[in-house]
TILOKE-305086 format. One line per field, with one value per residue (C-alpha): residue number from 1; residue in one letter; x, y, z. Coordinates in steps of 0.25 Angstrom, whole numbers, plus 5000, padded with zeros to 4 digits. Layout:
BEGIN
seq <- c(NUM	...);
type <- c(a	...);
east <- c(X	...);
north <- c(Y	...);
up <- c(Z	...);
***
This chain:
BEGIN
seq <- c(1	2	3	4	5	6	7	8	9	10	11	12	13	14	15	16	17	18	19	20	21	22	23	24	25	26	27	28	29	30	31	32	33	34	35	36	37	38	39	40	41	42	43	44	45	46	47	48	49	50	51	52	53	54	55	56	57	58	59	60	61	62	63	64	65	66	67	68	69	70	71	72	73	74	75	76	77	78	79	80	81	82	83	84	85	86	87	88	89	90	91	92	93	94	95	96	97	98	99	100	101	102	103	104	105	106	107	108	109	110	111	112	113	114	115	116	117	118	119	120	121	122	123	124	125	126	127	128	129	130	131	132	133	134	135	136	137	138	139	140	141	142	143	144	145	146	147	148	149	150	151	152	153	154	155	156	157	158	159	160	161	162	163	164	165	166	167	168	169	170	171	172	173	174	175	176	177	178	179	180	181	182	183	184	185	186	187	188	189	190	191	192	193	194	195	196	197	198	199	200	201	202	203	204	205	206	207	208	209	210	211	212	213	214	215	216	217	218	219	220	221	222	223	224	225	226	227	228	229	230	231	232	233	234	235	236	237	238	239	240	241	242	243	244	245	246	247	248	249	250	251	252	253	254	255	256	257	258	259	260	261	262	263	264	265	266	267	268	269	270	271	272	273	274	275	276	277	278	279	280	281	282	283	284	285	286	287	288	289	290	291	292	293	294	295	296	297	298	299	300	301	302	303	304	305	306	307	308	309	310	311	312	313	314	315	316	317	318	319	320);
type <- c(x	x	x	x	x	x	x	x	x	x	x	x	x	x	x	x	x	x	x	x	x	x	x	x	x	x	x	x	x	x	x	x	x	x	x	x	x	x	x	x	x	x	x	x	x	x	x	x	x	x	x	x	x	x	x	x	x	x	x	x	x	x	x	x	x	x	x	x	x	x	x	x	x	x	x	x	x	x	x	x	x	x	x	x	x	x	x	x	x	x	x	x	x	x	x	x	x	x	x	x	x	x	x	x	x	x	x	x	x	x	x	x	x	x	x	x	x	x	x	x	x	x	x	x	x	x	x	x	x	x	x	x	x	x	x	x	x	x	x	x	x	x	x	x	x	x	x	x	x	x	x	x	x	x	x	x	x	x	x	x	x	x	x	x	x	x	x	x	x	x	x	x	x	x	x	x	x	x	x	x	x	x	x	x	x	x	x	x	x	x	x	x	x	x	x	x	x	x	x	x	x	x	x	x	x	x	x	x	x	x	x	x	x	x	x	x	x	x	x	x	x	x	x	x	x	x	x	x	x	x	x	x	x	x	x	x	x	x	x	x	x	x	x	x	x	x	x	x	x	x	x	x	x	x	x	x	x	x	x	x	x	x	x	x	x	x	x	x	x	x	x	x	x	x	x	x	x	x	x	x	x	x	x	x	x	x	x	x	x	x	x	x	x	x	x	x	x	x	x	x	x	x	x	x	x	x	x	x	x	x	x	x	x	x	x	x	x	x	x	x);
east <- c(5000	5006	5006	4995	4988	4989	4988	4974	4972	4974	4965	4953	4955	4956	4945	4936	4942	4936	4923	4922	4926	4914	4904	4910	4908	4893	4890	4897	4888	4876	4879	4882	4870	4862	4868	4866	4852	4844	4837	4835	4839	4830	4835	4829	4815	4820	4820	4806	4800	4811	4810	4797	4797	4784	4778	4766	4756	4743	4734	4718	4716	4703	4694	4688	4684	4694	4689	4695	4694	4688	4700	4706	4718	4715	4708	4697	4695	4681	4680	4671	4667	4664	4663	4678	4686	4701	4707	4720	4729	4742	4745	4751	4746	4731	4731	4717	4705	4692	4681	4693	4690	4704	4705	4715	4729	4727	4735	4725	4736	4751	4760	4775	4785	4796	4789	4796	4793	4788	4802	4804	4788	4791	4805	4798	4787	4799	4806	4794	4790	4803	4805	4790	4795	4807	4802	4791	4801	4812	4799	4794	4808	4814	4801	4801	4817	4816	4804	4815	4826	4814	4813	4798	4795	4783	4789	4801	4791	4783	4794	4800	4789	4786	4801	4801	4788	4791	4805	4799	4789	4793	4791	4783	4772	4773	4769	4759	4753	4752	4747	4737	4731	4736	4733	4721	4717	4722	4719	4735	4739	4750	4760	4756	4756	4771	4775	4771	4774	4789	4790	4786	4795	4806	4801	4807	4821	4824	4818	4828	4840	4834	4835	4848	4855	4849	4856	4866	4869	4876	4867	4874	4869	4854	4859	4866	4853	4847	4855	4855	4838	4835	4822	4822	4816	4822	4836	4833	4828	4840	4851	4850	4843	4852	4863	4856	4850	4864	4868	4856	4858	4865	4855	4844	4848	4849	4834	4833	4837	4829	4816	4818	4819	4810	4800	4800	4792	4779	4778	4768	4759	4752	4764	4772	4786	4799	4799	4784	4787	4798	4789	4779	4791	4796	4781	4782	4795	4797	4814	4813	4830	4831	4819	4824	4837	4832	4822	4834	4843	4833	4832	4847	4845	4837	4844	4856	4854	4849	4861	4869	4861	4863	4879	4878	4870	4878	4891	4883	4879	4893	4898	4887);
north <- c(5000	5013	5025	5034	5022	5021	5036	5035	5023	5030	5043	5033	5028	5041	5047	5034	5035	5049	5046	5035	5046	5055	5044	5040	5057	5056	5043	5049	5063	5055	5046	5058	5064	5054	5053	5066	5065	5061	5050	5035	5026	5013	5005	4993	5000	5000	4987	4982	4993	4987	4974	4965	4953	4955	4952	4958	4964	4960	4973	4974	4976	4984	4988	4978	4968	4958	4942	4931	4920	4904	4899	4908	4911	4922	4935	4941	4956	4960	4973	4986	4991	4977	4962	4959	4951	4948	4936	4938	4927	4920	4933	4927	4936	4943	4958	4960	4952	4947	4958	4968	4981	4985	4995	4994	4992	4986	4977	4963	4953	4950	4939	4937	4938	4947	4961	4973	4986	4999	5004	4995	4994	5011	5007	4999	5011	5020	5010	5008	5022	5028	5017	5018	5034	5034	5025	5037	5046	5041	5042	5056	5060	5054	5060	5072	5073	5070	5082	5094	5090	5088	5096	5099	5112	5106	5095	5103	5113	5102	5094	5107	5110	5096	5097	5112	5107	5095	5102	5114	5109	5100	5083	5085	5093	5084	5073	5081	5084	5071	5063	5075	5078	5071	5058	5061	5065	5053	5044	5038	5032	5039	5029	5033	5047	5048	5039	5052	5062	5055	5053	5066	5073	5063	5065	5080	5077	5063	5072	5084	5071	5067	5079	5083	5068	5071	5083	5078	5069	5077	5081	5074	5061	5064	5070	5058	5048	5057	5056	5041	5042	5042	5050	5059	5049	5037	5046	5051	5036	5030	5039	5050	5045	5032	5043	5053	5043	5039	5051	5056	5042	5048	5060	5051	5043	5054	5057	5043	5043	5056	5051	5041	5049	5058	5047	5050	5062	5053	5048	5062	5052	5040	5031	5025	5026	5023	5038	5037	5024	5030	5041	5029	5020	5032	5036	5021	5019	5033	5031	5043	5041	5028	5026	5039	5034	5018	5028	5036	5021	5015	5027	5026	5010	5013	5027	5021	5008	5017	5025	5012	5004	5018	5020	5005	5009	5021	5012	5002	5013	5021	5007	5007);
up <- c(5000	4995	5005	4998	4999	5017	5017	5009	5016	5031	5027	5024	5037	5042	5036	5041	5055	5054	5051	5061	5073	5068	5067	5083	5086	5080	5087	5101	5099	5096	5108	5119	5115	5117	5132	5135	5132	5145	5136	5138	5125	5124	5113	5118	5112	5098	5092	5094	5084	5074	5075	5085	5092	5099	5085	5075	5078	5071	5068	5065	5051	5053	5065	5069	5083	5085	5086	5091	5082	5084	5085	5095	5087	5078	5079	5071	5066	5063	5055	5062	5048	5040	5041	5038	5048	5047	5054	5061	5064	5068	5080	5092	5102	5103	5106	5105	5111	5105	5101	5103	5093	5086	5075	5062	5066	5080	5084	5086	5090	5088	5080	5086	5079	5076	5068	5061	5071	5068	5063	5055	5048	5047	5042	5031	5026	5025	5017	5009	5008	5004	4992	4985	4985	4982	4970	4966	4967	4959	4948	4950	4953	4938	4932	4939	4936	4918	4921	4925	4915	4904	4892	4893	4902	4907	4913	4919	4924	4932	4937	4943	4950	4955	4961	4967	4973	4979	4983	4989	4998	5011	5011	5024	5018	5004	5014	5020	5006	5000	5013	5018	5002	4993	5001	5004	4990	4983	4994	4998	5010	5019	5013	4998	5003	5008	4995	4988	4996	4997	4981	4976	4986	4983	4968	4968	4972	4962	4953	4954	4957	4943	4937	4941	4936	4922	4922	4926	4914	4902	4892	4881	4885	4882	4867	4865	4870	4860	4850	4849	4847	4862	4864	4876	4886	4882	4884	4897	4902	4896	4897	4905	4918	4920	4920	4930	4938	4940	4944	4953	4960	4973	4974	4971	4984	4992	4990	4991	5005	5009	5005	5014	5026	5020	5021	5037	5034	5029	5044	5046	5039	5042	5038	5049	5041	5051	5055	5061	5064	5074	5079	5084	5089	5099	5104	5109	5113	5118	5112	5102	5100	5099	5091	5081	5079	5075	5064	5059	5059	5050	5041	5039	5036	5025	5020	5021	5013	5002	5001	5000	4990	4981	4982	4977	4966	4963	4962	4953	4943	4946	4937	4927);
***
C-alpha cells in the first residue's frame, strides 16, 4: 500500500471517527435532557400496541341484541333495524352475555392468539394511503408536467394554474376542502378523501419535478426523434421522458418521502393512520414520549426503506 493510499485511508477514518463522536453528542443531549426532566419512562407499555398476545377482539357488525346459540358455543347477533343475524364463531373467551344490546364495533368476544396492535393496524393505513397517492400523483403530476412544457397556451395556462394553486394554499386546508365539501358532494369515504387530498397536492410538486427533468434534457434530442419521423408524443414518451424521469429521480424521492409524513396530517379526519393511532395510544397509556418517539421510529422505518430502494434504482439506471 503506497503512502497516498494510508494518508487517504487515515482521513476516512478520521472523517467517520468524526461522525461517530456527533452522533454519541446527540445521543448524550438527548439522553440528559430526558434526566432533567421530572418524568417517569414506562417502556414496558409499548410493545403491547405493536404486537398482542392477549389475542383479537371480535367486534358486532351491526346494532343489534346478542344471542347465545343452542350449542352453547357460539354467539348470535340479531340486527335492531332488520331481520339479518350474523353468526359468530370460533372466539375463545365471551365479553358479552346473552340479550346483551351492542352497537357496530363493540367488542362481543375474544379469540387468543398473538394480533397486530393499533400502531401497527395505523402503520398499515399509512402504508397503504401513501402508495394509492403516490401512484395518483405520479399521474397527474406527468400529465400535469407535459401540460407546462406544452406547445398549446391553453394547456400551459391550466397547468399553471393547477400548480400556483395547489402550491399556494396549505395541505391542511386541502384536506379540509376535500373531506368537508368535496366529500360530502360526491359522497367518499375519509380514506378516498385523503387519497385525493394527498394526490392533487403531491400532483403539483412531481408536476413542477417533471417539468423541470424535460427541460433538463438538451433540446437536440427532440429535433433528432423528430427527424427520424417521430411525432410529437411518441418523441416525448420514448425519448424524452425515460431521460427526464431519469433525472428528476432524486427530487422525485424526496416528495416521495414527504408525502409520507405529510400523510399525518389526514388524522384531523376520521381515519385512524399511525399519527392518530398515537394520539389514542397516549390517551391510554398516559406515556406521550415513549409512545411519540416509537411514532417517529416507524416513520423513519418506512421513509427510510424508501430512500434506499431508490439509490439502488439510481445506481441500476446510472449503468443503463
Amino acid at each position: 500500500m503506497s503512502p497516498a493510499d494510508s494518508a487517504a485511508r487515515l482521513r476516512t477514518a478520521g472523517w467517520y471517527a468524526l461522525y461517530l463522536a456527533v452522533i454519541a453528542a446527540l445521543g448524550y443531549g438527548i439522553y440528559a435532557a430526558g434526566t432533567r426532566v421530572d418524568y417517569n419512562w414506562h417502556w414496558e407499555r409499548i410493545p403491547q400496541y405493536i404486537v398482542s398476545f392477549e389475542g383479537e377482539d371480535v367486534v358486532a357488525p351491526f346494532d343489534g341484541f346478542v344471542r347465545l346459540a343452542d350449542d352453547g358455543k357460539s354467539l348470535e347477533i340479531e340486527s335492531l333495524r332488520t331481520a339479518e343475524r350474523v353468526r359468530v364463531d370460533g372466539f375463545d373467551r365471551m365479553l358479552s352475555a346473552d340479550g346483551d344490546l351492542v352497537f357496530e364495533g363493540d367488542a362481543i368476544a375474544m379469540k387468543s392468539g398473538i394480533a397486530a396492535g393499533p400502531l401497527v393496524w395505523g402503520l398499515w393505513v399509512t402504508l397503504k394511503l401513501s402508495a394509492i397517492s403516490l401512484l395518483f400523483a405520479l399521474v397527474v403530476g406527468v400529465v400535469v408536467g407535459l401540460g407546462r412544457v406544452a406547445h398549446n397556451p391553453a394547456s400551459r395556462a391550466l397547468a399553471a394554474t393547477y400548480v400556483e394553486l395547489i402550491r399556494g394554499t396549505p395541505l391542511l386546508v386541502q384536506i379540509f376542502i376535500f373531506y368537508f365539501f368535496v366529500g360530502t358532494v360526491l359522497d367518499l369515504s375519509a380514506f378516498t378523501a385523503g387519497v385525493a387530498a394527498l394526490s392533487v397536492f403531491t400532483g403539483a410538486y412531481v408536476a413542477e419535478i417533471v417539468r423541470a427533468g424535460i427541460e433538463a434534457v438538451p433540446r437536440g434530442q427532440m429535433e433528432a426523434a423528430r427527424s427520424l419521423g417521430l411525432s410529437y408524443m411518441q418523441a416525448m414518451r420514448h425519448v424524452i421522458l425515460p431521460q427526464a424521469l431519469k433525472k428528476a429521480l432524486p427530487p422525485l424521492a424526496g416528495q416521495s418521502i414527504n408525502l409520507i409524513k405529510d400523510s399525518s396530517l389526514v388524522s384531523v379526519m376520521a381515519l385512524t393512520d399511525l399519527t392518530k393511532a398515537g394520539r389514542e395510544v397516549v390517551s391510554s397509556t398516559f406515556s406521550p414520549f415513549e409512545v411519540w418517539f416509537t411514532v417517529a421510529a416507524m416513520y423513519l422505518v418506512l421513509t427510510g426503506t424508501l430512500s434506499l430502494w431508490v439509490r439502488r434504482l439510481e445506481r441500476r439506471l446510472a449503468h443503463d
